[in-house]
C-alpha positions in Angstrom: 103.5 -10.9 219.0 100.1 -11.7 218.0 98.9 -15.2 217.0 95.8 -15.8 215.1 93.7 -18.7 213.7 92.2 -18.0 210.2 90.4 -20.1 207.2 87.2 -20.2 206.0 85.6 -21.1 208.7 87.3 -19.9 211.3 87.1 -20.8 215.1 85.1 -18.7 217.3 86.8 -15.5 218.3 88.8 -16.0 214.8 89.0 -13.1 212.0 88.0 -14.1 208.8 90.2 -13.6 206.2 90.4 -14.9 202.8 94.2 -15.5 202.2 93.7 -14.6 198.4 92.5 -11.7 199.0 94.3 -11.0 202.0 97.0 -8.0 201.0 96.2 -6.4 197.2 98.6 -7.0 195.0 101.2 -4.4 195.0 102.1 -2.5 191.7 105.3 -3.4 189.6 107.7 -3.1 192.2 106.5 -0.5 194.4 108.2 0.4 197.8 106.5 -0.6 200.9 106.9 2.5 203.2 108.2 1.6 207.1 104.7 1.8 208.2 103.0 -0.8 206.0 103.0 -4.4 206.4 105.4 -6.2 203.8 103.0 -8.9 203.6 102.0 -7.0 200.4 104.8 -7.8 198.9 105.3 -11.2 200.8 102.0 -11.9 198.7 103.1 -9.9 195.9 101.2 -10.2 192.0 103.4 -11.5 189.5 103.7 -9.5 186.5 102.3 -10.4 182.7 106.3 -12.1 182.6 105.6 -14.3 184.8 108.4 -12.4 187.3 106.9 -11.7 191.1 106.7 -7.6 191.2 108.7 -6.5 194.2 109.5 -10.2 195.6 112.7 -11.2 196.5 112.8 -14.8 194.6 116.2 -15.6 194.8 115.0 -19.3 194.1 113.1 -18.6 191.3 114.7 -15.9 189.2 117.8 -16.5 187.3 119.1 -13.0 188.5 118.9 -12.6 192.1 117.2 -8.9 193.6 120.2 -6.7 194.3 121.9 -7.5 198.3 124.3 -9.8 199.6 126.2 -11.7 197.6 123.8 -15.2 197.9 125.1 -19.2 197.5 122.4 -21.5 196.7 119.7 -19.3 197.4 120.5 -18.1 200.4 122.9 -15.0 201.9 126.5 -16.2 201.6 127.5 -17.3 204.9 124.3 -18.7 206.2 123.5 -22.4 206.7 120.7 -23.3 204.5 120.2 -25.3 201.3 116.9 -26.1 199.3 116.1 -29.9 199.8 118.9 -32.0 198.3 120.5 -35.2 198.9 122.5 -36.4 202.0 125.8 -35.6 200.1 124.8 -31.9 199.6 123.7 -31.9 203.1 126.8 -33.4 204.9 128.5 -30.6 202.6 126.8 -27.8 203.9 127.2 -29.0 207.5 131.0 -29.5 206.6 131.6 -26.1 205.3 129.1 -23.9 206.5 129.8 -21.0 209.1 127.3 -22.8 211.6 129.1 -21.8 214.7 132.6 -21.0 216.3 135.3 -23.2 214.2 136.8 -26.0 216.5 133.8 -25.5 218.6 132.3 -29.4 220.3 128.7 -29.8 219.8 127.1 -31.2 222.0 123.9 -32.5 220.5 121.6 -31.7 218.2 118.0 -31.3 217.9 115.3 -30.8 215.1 111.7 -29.4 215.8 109.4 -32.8 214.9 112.3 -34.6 217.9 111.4 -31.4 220.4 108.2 -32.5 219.9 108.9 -36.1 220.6 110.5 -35.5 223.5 107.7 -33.2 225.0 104.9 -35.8 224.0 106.7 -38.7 225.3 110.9 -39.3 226.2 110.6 -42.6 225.6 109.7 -42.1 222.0 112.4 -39.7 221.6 114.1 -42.3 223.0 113.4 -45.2 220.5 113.6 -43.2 217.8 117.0 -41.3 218.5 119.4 -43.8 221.1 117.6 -46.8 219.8 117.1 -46.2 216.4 113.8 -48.7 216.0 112.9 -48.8 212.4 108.6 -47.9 212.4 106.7 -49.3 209.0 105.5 -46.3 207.2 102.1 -45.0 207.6 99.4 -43.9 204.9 98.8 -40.7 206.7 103.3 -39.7 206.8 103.2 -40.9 203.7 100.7 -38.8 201.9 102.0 -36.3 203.9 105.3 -36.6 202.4 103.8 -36.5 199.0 101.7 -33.9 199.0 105.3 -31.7 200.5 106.7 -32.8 197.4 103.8 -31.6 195.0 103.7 -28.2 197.0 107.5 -28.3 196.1 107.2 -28.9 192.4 104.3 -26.9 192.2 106.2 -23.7 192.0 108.8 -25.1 189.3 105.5 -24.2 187.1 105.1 -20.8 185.4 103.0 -18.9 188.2 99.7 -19.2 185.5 100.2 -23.1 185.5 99.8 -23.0 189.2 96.1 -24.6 189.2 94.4 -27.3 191.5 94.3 -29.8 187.8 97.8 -29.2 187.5 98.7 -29.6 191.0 96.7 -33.5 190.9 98.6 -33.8 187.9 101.9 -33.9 190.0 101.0 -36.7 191.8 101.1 -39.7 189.7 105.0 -38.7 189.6 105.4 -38.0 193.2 104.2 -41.4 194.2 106.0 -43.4 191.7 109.4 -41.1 193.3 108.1 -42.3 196.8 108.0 -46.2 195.7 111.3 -46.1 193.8 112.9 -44.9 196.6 110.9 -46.9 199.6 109.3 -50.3 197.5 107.6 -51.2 200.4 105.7 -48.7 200.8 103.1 -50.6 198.5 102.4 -53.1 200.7 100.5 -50.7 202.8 97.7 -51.1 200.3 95.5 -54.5 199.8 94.3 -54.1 196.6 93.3 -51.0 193.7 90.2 -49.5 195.4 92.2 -48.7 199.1 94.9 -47.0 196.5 92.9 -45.0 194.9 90.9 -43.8 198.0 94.2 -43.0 199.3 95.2 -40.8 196.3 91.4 -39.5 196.4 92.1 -38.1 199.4 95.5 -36.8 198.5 93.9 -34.9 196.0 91.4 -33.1 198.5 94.1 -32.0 200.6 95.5 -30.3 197.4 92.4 -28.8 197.0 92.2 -27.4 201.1 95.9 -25.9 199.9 94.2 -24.1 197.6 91.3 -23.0 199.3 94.3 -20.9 201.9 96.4 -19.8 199.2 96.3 -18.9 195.5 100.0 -19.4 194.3 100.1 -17.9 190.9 100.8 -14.6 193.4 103.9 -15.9 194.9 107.5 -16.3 194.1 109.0 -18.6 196.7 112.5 -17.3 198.2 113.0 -21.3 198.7 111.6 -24.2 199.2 111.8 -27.4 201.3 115.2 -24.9 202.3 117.3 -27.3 205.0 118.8 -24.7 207.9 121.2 -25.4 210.7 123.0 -23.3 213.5 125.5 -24.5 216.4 124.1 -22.4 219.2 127.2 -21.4 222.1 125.8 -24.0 223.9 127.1 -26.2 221.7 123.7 -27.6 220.3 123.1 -27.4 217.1 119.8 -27.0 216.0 118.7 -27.8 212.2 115.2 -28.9 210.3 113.4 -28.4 207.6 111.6 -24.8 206.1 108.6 -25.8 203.4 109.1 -22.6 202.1 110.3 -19.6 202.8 109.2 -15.9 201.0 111.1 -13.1 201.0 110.7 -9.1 199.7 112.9 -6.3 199.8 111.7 -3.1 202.1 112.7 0.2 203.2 113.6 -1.7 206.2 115.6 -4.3 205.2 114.4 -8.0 203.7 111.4 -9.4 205.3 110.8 -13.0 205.7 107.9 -15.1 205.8 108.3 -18.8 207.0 105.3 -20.8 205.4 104.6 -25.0 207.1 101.8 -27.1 205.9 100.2 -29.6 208.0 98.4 -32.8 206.4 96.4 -33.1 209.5 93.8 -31.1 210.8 94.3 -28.2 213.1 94.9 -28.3 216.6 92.5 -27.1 219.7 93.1 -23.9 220.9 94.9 -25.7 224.0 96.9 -27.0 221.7 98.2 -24.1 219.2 101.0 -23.4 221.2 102.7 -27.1 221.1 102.1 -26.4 217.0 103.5 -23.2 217.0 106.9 -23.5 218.9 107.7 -25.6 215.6 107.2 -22.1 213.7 109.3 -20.3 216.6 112.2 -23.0 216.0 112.0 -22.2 212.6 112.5 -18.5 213.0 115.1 -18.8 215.6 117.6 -20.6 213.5 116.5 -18.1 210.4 117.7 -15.0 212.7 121.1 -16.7 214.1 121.7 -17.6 210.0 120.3 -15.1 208.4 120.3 -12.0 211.1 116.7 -11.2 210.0 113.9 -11.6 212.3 110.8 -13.3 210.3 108.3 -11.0 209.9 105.4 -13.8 209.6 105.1 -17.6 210.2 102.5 -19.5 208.7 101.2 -22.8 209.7 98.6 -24.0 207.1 96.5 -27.2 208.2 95.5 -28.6 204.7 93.2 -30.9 206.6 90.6 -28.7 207.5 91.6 -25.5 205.6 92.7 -23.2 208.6 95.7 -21.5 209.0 97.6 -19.7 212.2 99.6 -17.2 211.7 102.3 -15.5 214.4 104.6 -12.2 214.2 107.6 -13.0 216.4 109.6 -10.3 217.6 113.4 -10.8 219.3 112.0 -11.1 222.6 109.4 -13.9 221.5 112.5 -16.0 219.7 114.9 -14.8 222.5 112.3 -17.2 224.9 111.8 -19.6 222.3 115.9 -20.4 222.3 115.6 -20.4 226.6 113.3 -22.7 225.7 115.0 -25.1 223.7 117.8 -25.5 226.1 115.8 -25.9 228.5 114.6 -28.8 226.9 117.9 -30.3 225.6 118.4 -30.0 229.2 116.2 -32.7 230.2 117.1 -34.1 226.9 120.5 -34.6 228.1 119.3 -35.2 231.6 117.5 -38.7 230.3 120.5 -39.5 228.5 122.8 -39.4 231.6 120.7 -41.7 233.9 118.8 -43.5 231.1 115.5 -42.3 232.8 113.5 -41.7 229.4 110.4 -42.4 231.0 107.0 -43.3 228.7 104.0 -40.1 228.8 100.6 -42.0 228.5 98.7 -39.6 226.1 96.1 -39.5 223.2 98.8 -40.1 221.0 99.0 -43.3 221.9 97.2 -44.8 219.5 99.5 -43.9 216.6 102.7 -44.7 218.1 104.0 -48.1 216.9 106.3 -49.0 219.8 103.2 -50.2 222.5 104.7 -53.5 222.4 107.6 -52.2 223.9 106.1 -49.4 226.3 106.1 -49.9 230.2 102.7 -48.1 229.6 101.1 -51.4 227.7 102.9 -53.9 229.6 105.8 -54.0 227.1 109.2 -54.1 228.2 111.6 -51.4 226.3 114.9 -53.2 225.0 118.6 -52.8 226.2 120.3 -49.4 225.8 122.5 -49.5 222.4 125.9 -49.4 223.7 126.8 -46.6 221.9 124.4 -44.6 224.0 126.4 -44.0 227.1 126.5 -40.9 229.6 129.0 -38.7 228.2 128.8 -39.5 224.3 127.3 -36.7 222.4 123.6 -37.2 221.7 123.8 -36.0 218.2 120.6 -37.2 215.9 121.8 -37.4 212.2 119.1 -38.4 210.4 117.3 -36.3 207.9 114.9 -34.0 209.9 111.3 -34.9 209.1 109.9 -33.1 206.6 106.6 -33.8 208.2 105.1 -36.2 210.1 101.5 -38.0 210.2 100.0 -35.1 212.0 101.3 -32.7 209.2 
């Protein structure tokens, strides 16, 4: 497994690669021997058609690459939808093969919640057993809408896939946001705080493109929702940007592909950022069978990107891992120890007034959250978060 930090201005130590430029664009279709690295055709040229040469883009071709037989763009049998509504969702989860049938699950856990719970229990606490509603945020919100220009980026034809067009997408994903969440206007007094807001949208468009040049790519999926009940009983479920996927000699290889609002991490840091790429892949090879070949963490912020080739072993930990955690997950829960982690992030959490660590006093258990009764989170997995 190797994990390495890239962009144009890399960190010291960092190779320098320009992600346009990164494999050559294969020829129509051609195989990739054993030997080569199928990030050729994970970054594969899209023909004069406007079809990816050699890409598996079972979300973007009307006629699926020839395999298995595939159900809303993914292999029949596998848990995973693109982004849809709570209906579609609670459908898949319903009648998906997600684990043994009958089988009790215990709990379930998305990456951005891991993460709470290793920065702080007490604000996986309030946002899981208690529920607190937290006011929305410029940064999660541009976040958010940003995703969803990424998303609709690829509905263009692949020569329509330009920075203008890309700002051109975002008149219509913030009118989307509002109709759906009015008040997120109120976090803005006036035109000119607006504006700089969607000014600086626009530049983290334009760090995407700096990494990437997607007129080459042919997304599998995108914004593609994944879910798997391990034997333990937890299931585990969140939220793949996008996923790309070719056809090789040696079977499909998969490339999972996060963006990040924020900046990049520290190097002390990278791994915290990079289980959320291992969680990713985990559920991908208990749904799929396939172990991703590459995971991609772009950080639009400062225009660097990570990159990490798992192997079993390396997911095989990452699952020991997760336990582990839902462990002392489950632990809290029991004796309703979910004790507050002073930290850095401190400053953006909006439950201080109700944090031991600030003098605050947190409120009453919910009753519903008693030892014993399954500690199952079941609202939508972030698509990102203020960092990303």
């Amino acid at each position: 497994m190797t994990s390495t930090a890239t962009g144009p201005t890399p960190r010291a130590g960092a190779q320098a690669v320009s992600p346009a430029a990164e494999a050559p664009a294969p020829s129509g279709g051609a195989a990739v021997d054993g030997a080569a690295d199928a990030g050729a055709l994970l970054d594969g040229a899209v023909d004069g058609s406007g079809a990816a040469a050699g890409v598996g883009a079972v979300a973007e071709a009307p006629t699926p690459a020839a395999g298995p037989a595939t159900t809303g763009g993914v292999p029949a049998g596998a848990v995973g939808t693109p982004r849809a509504g709570a209906a579609a969702r609670a459908g898949t989860r319903a009648g998906g093969a997600v684990g043994v049938p009958g089988q009790r699950v215990l709990g379930s856990l998305s990456p951005s919640r891991a993460a709470d719970f290793v920065s702080c229990p007490l604000k996986y606490r309030f946002r899981v057993v208690d529920r607190l509603p937290e006011p929305p945020s410029p940064a999660a919100t541009r976040g958010t809408m940003v995703h969803a220009v990424l998303e609709r980026l690829f509905d263009l034809p692949p020569a329509g896939r330009t920075p203008r067009a890309a700002e051109e997408l975002l008149p219509a994903a913030w009118a989307d946001l509002l109709a759906r969440e009015p008040e997120l206007a109120g976090m803005f007094d006036g035109a000119n705080p607006l504006a700089e807001w969607l000014a600086s949208a626009r530049e983290l468009l334009a760090g995407y493109f700096a990494l990437e040049d997607p007129r080459r790519l042919a997304p599998a999926a995108r914004e593609l929702y994944v879910e798997h009940v391990l034997d333990s009983g937890l299931r585990l479920r969140g939220y793949v940007d996008r996923l790309d996927e070719a056809a090789t000699p040696d079977g499909p290889a998969l490339r999972v592909v996060d963006y990040k609002t924020g900046r990049s991490p520290g190097p002390a840091f990278e791994g915290t950022a990079l289980f959320q790429m291992r969680f990713y892949a985990l559920l991908l090879w208990r749904t799929r069978g396939v172990v991703p070949r590459e995971l991609r963490l772009y950080y639009l912020g400062d225009r660097t990107w990570l990159r990490v080739t798992p192997d079993e072993s390396d997911l095989l930990a990452t699952e020991r891992r997760v336990l582990a955690l839902w462990a002392a997950i489950d632990r809290a829960h029991r004796t309703g120890d979910w004790r507050a982690t002073p930290s850095k992030l401190c400053g953006w959490c909006d439950h201080q007034s109700r944090c031991p660590a600030f003098g605050g006093t947190p409120p009453p258990l919910p009753q519903a959250a008693q030892a014993g009764v399954p500690l199952v989170d079941d609202a939508d997995p972030a698509v990102c978060d203020a960092a990303g």
